[in-house]
C-alpha positions as CSV (number, residue, x, y, z in Angstrom):
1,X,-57.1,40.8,-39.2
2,X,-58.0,37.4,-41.6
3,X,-54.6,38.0,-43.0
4,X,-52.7,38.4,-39.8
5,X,-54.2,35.6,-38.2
6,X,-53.6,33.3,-41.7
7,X,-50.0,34.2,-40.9
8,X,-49.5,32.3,-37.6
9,X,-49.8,29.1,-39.6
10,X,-54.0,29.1,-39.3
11,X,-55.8,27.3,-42.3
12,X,-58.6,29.2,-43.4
13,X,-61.9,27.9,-42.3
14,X,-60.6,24.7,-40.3
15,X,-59.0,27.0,-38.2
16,X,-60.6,30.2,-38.9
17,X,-64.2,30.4,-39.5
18,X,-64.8,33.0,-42.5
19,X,-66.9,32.8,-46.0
20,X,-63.9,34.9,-47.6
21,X,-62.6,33.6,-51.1
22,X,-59.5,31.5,-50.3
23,X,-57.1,33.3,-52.8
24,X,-57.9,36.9,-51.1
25,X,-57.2,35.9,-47.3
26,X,-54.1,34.5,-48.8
27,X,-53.4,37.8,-50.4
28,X,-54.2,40.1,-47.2
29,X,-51.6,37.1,-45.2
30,X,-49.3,38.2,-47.6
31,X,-49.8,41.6,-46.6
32,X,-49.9,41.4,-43.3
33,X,-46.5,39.9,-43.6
34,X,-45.2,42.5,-45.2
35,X,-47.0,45.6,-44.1
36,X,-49.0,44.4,-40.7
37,X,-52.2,46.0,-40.5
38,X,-51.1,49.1,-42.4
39,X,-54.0,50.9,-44.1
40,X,-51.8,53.0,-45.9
41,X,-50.4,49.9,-47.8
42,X,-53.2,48.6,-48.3
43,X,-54.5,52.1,-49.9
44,X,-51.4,52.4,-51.9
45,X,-51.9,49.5,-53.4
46,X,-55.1,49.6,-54.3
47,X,-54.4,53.2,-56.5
48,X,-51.6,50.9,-58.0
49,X,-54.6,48.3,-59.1
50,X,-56.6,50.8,-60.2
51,X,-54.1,52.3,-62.6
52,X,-53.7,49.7,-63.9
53,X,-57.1,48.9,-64.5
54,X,-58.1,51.9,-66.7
55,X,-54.7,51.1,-68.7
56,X,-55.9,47.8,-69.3
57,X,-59.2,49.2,-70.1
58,X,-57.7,51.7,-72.5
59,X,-56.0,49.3,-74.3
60,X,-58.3,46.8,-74.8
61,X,-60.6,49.5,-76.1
62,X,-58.0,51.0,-78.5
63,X,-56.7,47.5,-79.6
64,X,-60.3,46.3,-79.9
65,X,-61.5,49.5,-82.2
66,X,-64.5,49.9,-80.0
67,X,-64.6,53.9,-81.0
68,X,-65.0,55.5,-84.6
69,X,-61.7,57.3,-82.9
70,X,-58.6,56.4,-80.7
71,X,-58.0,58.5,-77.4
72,X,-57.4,58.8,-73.9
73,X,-60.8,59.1,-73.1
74,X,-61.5,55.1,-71.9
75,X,-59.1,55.5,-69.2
76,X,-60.0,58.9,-68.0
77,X,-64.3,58.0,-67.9
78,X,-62.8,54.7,-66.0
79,X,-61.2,56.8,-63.9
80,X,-63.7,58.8,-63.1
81,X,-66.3,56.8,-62.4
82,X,-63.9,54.5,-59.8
83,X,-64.3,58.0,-57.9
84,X,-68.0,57.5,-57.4
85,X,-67.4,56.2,-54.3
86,X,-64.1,56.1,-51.7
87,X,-64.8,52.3,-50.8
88,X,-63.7,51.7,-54.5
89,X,-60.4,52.6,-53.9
90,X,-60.1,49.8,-51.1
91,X,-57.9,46.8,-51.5
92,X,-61.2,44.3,-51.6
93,X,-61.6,41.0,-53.1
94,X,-64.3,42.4,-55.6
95,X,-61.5,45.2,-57.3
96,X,-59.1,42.3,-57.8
97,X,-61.2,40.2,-59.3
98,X,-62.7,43.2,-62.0
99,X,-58.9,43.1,-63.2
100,X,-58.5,39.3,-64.1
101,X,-62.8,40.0,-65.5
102,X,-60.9,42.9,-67.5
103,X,-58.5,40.3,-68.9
104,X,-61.3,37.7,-69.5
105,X,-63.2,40.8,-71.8
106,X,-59.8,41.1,-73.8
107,X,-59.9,37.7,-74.9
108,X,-63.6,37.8,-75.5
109,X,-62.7,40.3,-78.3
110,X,-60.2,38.7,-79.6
111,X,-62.3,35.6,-80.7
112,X,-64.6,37.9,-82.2
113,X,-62.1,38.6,-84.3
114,X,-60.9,35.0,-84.7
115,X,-57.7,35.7,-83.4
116,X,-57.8,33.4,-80.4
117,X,-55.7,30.5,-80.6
118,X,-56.1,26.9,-78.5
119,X,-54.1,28.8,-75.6
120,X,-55.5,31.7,-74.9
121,X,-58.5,30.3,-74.7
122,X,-57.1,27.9,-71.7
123,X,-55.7,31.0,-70.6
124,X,-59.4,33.3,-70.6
125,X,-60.9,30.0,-68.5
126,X,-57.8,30.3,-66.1
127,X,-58.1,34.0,-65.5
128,X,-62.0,33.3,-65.3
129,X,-61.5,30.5,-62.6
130,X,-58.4,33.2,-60.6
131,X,-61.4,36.0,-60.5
132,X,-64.1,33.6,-58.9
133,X,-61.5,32.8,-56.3
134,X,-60.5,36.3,-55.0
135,X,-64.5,36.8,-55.2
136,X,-66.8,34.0,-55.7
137,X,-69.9,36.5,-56.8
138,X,-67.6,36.9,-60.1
139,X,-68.7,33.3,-60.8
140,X,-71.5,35.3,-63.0
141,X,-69.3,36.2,-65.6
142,X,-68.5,33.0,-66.3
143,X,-72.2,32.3,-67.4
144,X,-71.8,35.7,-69.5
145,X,-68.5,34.9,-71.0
146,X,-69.9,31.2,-72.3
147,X,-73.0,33.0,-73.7
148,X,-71.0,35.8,-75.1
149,X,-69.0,33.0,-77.1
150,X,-72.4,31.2,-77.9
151,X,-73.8,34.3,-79.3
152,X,-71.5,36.1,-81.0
153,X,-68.8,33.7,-82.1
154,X,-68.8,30.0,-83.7
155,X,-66.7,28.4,-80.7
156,X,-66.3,24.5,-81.1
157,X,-67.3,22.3,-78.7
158,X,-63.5,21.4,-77.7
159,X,-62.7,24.8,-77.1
160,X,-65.5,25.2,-74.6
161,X,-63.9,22.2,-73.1
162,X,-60.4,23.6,-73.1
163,X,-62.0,26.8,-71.5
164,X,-63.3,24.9,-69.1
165,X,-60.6,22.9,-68.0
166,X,-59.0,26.5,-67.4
167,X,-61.9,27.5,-65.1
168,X,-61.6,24.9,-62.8
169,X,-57.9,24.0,-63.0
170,X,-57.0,26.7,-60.2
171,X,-60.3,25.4,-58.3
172,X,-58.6,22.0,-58.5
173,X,-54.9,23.2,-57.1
174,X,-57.3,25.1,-54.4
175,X,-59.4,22.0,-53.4
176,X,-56.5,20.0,-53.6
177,X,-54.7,22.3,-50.9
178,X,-57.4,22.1,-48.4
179,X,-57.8,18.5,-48.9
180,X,-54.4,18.0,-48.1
181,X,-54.7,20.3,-44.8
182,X,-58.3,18.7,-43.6
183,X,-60.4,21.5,-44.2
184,X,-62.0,20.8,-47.8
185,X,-65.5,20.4,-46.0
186,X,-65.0,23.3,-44.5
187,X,-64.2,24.9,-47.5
188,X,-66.9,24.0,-49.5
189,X,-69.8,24.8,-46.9
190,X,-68.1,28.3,-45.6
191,X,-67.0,29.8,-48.7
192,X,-69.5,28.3,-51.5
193,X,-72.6,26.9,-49.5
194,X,-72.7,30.3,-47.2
195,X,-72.2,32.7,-50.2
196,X,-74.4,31.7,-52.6
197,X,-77.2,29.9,-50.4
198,X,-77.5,32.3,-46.8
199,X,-79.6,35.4,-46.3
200,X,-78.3,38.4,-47.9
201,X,-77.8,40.8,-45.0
202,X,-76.9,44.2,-47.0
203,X,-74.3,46.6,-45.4
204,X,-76.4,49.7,-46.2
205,X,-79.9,50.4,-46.8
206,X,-81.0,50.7,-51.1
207,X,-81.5,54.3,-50.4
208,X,-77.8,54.9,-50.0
209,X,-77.0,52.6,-52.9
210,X,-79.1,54.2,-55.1
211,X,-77.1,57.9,-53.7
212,X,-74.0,56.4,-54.9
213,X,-75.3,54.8,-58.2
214,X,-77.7,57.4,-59.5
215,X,-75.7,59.8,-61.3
216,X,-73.6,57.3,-63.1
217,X,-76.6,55.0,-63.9
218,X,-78.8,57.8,-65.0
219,X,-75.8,58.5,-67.6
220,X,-75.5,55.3,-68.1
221,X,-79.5,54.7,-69.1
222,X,-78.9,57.1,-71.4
223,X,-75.7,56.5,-73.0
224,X,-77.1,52.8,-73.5
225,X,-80.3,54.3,-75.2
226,X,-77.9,56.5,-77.4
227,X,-75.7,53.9,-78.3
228,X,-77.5,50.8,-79.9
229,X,-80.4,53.7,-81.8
230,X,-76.7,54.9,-83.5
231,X,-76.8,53.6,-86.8
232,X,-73.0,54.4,-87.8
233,X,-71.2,51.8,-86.2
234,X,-69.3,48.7,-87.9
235,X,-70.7,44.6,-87.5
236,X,-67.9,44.0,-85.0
237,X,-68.1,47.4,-83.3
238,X,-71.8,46.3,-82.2
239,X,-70.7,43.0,-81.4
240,X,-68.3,44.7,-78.7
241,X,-71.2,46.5,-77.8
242,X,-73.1,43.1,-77.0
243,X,-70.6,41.9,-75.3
244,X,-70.1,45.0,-72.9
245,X,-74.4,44.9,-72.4
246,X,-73.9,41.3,-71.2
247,X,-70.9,41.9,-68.8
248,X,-73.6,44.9,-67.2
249,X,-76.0,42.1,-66.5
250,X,-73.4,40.4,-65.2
251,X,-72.2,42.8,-63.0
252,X,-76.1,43.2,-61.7
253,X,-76.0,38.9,-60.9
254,X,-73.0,39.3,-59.3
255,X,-74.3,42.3,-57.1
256,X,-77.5,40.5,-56.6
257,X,-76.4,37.8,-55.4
258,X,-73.3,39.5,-53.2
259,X,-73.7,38.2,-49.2
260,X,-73.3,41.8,-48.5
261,X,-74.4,44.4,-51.3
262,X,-72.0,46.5,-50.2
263,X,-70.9,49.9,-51.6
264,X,-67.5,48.2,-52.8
265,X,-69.5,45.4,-55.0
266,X,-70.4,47.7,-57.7
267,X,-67.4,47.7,-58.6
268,X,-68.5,44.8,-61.1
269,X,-70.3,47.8,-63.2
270,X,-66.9,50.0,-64.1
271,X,-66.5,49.1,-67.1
272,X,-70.0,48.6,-68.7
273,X,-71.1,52.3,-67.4
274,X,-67.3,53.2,-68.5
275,X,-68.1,51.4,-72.2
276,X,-71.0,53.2,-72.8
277,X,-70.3,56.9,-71.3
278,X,-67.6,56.9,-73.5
279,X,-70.1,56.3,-75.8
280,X,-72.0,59.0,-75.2
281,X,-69.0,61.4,-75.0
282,X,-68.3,60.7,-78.5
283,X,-71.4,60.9,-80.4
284,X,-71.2,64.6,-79.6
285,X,-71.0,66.2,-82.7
286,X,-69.6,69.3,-81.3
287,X,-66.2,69.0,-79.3
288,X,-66.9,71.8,-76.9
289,X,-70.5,70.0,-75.5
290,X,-68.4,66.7,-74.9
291,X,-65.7,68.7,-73.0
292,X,-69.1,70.7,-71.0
293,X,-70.5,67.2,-70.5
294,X,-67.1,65.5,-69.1
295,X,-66.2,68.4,-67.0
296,X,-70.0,68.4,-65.5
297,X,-69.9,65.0,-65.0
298,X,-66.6,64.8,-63.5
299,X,-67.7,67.8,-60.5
300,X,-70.4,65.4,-59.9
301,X,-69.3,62.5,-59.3
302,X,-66.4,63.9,-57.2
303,X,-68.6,66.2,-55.2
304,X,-70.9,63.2,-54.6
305,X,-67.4,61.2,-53.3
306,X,-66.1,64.4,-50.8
307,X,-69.8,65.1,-49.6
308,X,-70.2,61.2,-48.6
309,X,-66.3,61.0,-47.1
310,X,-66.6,63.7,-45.0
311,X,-70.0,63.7,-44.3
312,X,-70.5,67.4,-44.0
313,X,-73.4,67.6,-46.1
314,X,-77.2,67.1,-46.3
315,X,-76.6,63.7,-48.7
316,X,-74.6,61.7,-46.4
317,X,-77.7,62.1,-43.9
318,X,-80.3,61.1,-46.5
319,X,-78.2,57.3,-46.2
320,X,-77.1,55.2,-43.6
321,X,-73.4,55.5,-44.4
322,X,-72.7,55.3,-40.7
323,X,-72.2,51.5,-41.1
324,X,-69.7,51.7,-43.2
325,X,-67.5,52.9,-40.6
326,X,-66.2,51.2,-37.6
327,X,-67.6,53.0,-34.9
328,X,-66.2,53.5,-31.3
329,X,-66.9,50.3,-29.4
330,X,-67.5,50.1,-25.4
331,X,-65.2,47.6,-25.3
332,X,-62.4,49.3,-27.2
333,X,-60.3,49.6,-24.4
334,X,-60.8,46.3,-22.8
335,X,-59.8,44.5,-26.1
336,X,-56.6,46.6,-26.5
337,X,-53.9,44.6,-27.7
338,X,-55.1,41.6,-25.6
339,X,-55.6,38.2,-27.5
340,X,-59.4,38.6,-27.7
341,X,-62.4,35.8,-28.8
342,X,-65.4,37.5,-29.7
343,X,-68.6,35.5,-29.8
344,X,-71.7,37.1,-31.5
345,X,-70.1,40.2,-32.3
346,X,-69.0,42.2,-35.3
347,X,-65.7,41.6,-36.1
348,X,-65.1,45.6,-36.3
349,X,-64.5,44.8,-32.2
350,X,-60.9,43.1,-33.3
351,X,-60.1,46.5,-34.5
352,X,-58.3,46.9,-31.6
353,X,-57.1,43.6,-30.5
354,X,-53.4,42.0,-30.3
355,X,-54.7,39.0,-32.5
356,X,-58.3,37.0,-33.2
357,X,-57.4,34.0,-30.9
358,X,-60.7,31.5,-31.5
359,X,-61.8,30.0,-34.6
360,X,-65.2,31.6,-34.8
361,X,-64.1,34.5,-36.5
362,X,-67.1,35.8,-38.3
363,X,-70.3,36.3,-36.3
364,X,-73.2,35.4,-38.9
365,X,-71.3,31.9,-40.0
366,X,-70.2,31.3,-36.9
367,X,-74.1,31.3,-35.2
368,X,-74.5,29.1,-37.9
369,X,-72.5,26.5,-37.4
370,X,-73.0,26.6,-33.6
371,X,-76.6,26.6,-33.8
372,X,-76.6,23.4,-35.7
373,X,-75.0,21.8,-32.9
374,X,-76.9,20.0,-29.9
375,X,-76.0,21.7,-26.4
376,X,-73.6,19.6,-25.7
377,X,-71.4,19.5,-29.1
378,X,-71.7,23.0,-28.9
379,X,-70.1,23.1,-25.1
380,X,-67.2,21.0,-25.9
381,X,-66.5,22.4,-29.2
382,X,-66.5,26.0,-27.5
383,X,-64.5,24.5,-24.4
384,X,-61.8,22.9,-26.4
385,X,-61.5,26.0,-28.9
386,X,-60.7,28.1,-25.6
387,X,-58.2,25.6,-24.8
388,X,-56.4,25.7,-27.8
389,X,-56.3,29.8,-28.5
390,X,-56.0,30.9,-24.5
391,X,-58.1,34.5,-25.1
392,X,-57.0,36.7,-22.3
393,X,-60.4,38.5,-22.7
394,X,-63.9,37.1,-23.9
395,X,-66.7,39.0,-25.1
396,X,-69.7,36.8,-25.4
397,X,-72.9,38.0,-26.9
398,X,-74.3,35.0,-27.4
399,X,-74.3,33.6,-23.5
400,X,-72.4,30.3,-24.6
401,X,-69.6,31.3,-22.7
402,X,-71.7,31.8,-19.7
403,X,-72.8,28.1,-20.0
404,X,-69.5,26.5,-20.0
405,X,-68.5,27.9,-17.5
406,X,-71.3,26.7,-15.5
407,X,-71.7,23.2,-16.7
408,X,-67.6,22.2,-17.4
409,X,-64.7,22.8,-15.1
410,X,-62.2,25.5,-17.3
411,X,-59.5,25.1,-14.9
412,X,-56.9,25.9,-16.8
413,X,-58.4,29.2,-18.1
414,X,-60.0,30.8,-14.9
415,X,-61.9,33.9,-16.2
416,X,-63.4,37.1,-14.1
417,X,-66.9,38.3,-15.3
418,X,-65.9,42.5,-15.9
419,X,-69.7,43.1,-16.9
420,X,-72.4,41.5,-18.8
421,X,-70.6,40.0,-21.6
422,X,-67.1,40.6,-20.9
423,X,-65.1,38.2,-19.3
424,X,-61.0,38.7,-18.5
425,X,-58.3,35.5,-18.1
426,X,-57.4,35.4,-14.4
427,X,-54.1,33.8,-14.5
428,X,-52.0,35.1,-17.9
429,X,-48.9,33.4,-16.8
């Protein structure tokens, strides 16, 4: 719906209030565009993405001589575990970033190995600064990548300064944009201030998290353990290993940290848990227990994935997966391809709609920025944003609505009260 709206010639935030990363609405407007609200495009992509991820990931691995031994076996764990859950394989903000985070580990390993030259350093701190603006929680790997470059190599100042100024030159072309359109305030206190300062209000209960996460992480515990007490590794191979521990912590500040703590957001732990169950795979010293373990490990982590997709067992109940879902709304019908303002509501009550036709597009942000207002800011900035988007239905759960129409005269947009909180445009002319 961001996407769609985008495409009408909205400008995020000014005209669309949202704490989305700028360079992902612009991706779903793109997509919209092409696609509309196709899910299946959206889907298809998102396989496409992760292909390409546990190629990448293979690659680097293999290039990098992280194993005593070159194989298949990166991309396939990778692959695997991206089937922990089905919200991984959904075109989000958080999977695009992990690619660009991949790209950023690449170059980490190649300055190990003093092989990094003045431009791919600009060009780590560029694909750094891309990731933090599909998903601004991936800012925490910039922190790992400069102490990952502190620790384990001899970096000179200049070329801390060079990655830098690739960090923040995309910021800059962003800023610069928003400037330009009026909205750079708006920018800075939706996206940055709301994300990293407001409540965290998880999706899901830890319960369910911990559902999802427990049989990779209880591999994962273990793998660790097995790896670093392994005495038959190279300097450089445990160097990689560093760097992969430090990216896991990473992962766990960018998940803590997350507005949502959604199931999608652990994404950021792929390729640590990956890293180090492939570990574990290949310190086996007999081939048949690593192909017992792999084939175990595989059942369970897809069985886990079916019995939570379509919910026919006893583990989807133990959760609140539920949430996760958009569920039938009493106003489904109401909002049916009508130009709809919500205000209060989930934004799961668009699902429906012809367009989002008010600026307050996400409830939580929205409140906020309303509630800062006095009563009669508040009035006129509601008043004149009903003016400018013409809803032909309103559902208000806050009871602003309700007040304007008692204190101001909206006689160009003469609404009938259907029930409670639902109000319909009298004259759609």
């Amino acid at each position: 719906m961001i996407g769609e709206s985008l495409s009408t010639g909205k400008v995020l935030y000014k005209d669309l209030v949202s704490p989305i990363a700028p360079l992902a609405a612009w991706m779903y407007m793109l997509i919209s565009s092409i696609g509309g609200r196709s899910i299946l495009l959206l889907q298809i992509l998102s396989i496409l993405l992760v292909t390409y991820q546990f190629s990448l990931f293979n690659n680097i691995m293999l290039r990098n001589k992280a194993y005593n031994e070159n194989s298949y076996i990166p991309a396939l764990i990778y692959a695997l575990i991206m089937l922990v859950f089905y919200d991984f394989f959904t075109l989000s903000p958080a999977l695009i970033s992990l690619t660009f985070i991949l790209l950023v580990l690449d170059n980490i390993y190649l300055r190990i190995e003093n092989k990094l030259k003045d431009s791919t350093i600009l060009k780590t701190g560029f694909f750094m600064g891309i990731a933090v603006l599909f998903y601004l929680p991936s800012v925490v790997f910039l922190i790992a990548t400069i102490l990952s470059f502190a620790l384990l190599t001899s970096l000179v100042i200049r070329r801390y300064l060079l990655f830098l100024y690739g960090f923040l030159f995309p910021f800059m072309l962003v800023f610069i944009y928003f400037y330009w359109q009026g909205g750079l305030d708006e920018l800075l206190s939706q996206w940055i201030k709301f994300n990293l300062f407001s409540s965290i209000q998880p999706v899901i209960n830890l319960q369910s998290i911990l559902i999802i996460a427990a049989i990779p992480s209880i591999v994962f515990l273990f793998a660790l353990y097995k790896t670093f007490s392994a005495t038959r590794f190279t300097n450089y191979q445990l160097r990689v290993q560093q760097v992969m521990f430090i990216m896991f912590l990473a992962a766990f500040g960018g998940w803590w940290i997350s507005e949502q703590q959604a199931p999608f957001e652990l994404l950021l732990f792929v390729p640590s848990f990956a890293f180090f169950t492939i570990h574990l795979i290949l310190q086996f010293k007999r081939k048949v227990r690593a192909e017992i373990f792999t084939i175990t490990f595989s059942i369970l982590l897809i069985s886990t994935n079916y019995a939570l997709f379509f919910e026919n067992t006893s583990l989807h109940e133990s959760g609140d997966f539920n949430k996760l879902k958009a569920q039938n709304s009493i106003y489904a019908r109401a909002t049916l391809d009508k130009d709809a303002m919500i205000i209060g509501g989930k934004t799961s009550l668009y699902m429906n709609a012809k367009s989002i036709s008010t600026r307050f597009y996400h409830p939580e942000l929205s409140e906020k920025i309303l509630s800062d207002m006095n009563e009669k800011e508040r009035m006129i900035t509601l008043y004149n944003d009903i003016k400018s988007n013409q809803p032909e239905i309103i559902i208000d759960q806050s009871g602003y609505f309700v007040s304007i129409q008692n204190r101001l005269n909206i006689d160009s947009n003469n609404y009938t009260q259907i029930s409670n909180n639902l109000f319909v445009r009298v004259n759609q002319n």
